[in-house]
N, C-alpha and C positions, 0 to 999 in steps of 0.2 A: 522779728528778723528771719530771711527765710538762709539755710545753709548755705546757698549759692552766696550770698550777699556777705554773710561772715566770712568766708573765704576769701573772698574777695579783698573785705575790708583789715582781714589779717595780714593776707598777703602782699596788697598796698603798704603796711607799716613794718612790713621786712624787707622792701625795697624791690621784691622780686612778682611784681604783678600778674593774678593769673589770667592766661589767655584760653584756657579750655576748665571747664568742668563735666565730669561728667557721674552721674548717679550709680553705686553698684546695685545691680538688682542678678539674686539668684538665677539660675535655670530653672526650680523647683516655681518660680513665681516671688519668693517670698523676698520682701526688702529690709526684714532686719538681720543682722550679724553682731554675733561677738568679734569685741575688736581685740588684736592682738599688736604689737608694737615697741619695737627697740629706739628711745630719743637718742642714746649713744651712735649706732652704728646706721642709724635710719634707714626704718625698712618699717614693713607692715602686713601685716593680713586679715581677714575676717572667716568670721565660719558662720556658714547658716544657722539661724536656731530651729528650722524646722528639717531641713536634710543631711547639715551637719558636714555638706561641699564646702572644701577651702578657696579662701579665692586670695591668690598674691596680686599684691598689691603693686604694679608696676616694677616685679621682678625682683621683690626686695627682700623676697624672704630667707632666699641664700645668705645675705647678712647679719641677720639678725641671731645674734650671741645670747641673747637672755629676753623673751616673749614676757613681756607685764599683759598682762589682760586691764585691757581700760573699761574704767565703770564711772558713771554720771556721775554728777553731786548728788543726785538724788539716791545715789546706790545701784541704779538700774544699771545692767549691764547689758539691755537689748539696744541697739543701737542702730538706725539709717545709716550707710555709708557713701561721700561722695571723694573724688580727686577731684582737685583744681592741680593743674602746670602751667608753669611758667620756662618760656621755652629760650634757648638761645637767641641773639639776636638773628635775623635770615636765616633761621635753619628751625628744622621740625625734634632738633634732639633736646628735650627736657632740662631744665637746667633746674629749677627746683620744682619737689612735689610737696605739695600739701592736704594730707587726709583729714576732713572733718566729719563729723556724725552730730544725728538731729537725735535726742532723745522722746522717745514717743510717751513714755510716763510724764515727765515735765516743762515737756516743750521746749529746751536747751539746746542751741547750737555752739559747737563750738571746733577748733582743726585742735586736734588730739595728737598730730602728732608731722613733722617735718622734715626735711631734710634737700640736702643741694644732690644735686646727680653729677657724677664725674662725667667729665668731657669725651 
């Protein structure tokens, strides 16, 4: 199953379908990231593992009260990062986001981490 489609299929059975995704990829080139992530207060970010650039994750990093660093089943903490949103009805403002990461050691997709976005 490819990342786009897990997203997808997650966020079909949270009721909030998404209508964009899009892949994070460094300035440096590189596409993996440690992920970082509050499920409490939802928010997220990543950090390159090669230049070590943060990248907030749809402006959510102001929220986030306490950063868990996420790591695979397998342990791996190097991680693909994509968004999927899911947006208001007739409008372009977000209503929920959903982060998932592709693990490149075990080939694991999965959305690591979610949240609604205030109106």
């Amino acid at each position: 199953m490819s990342l786009k489609k897990e997203i997808e299929r997650y966020s079909n059975l949270n009721g909030y379908p998404t209508t964009s995704y899009e892949e994070l990829n460094c300035d440096c080139g590189s596409k993996e990231f440690r992920l970082y992530s509050d499920d409490d207060e939802g928010g997220a970010f990543g950090i390159c593992v090669t230049c070590n650039s943060e990248y907030d994750i749809e402006n959510s990093r102001e929220y986030i009260e306490e950063a868990l660093n996420n790591v695979c089943n397998c342990d791996s903490e190097l991680l693909s990062l994509a968004v999927g949103k899911a947006f208001y009805p007739e409008s372009n403002e977000s209503r929920w986001v959903y982060v998932g990461a592709h693990c490149g050691k075990c080939g694991l997709d999965g959305v690591y981490v979610d949240w609604k976005q205030s109106a």
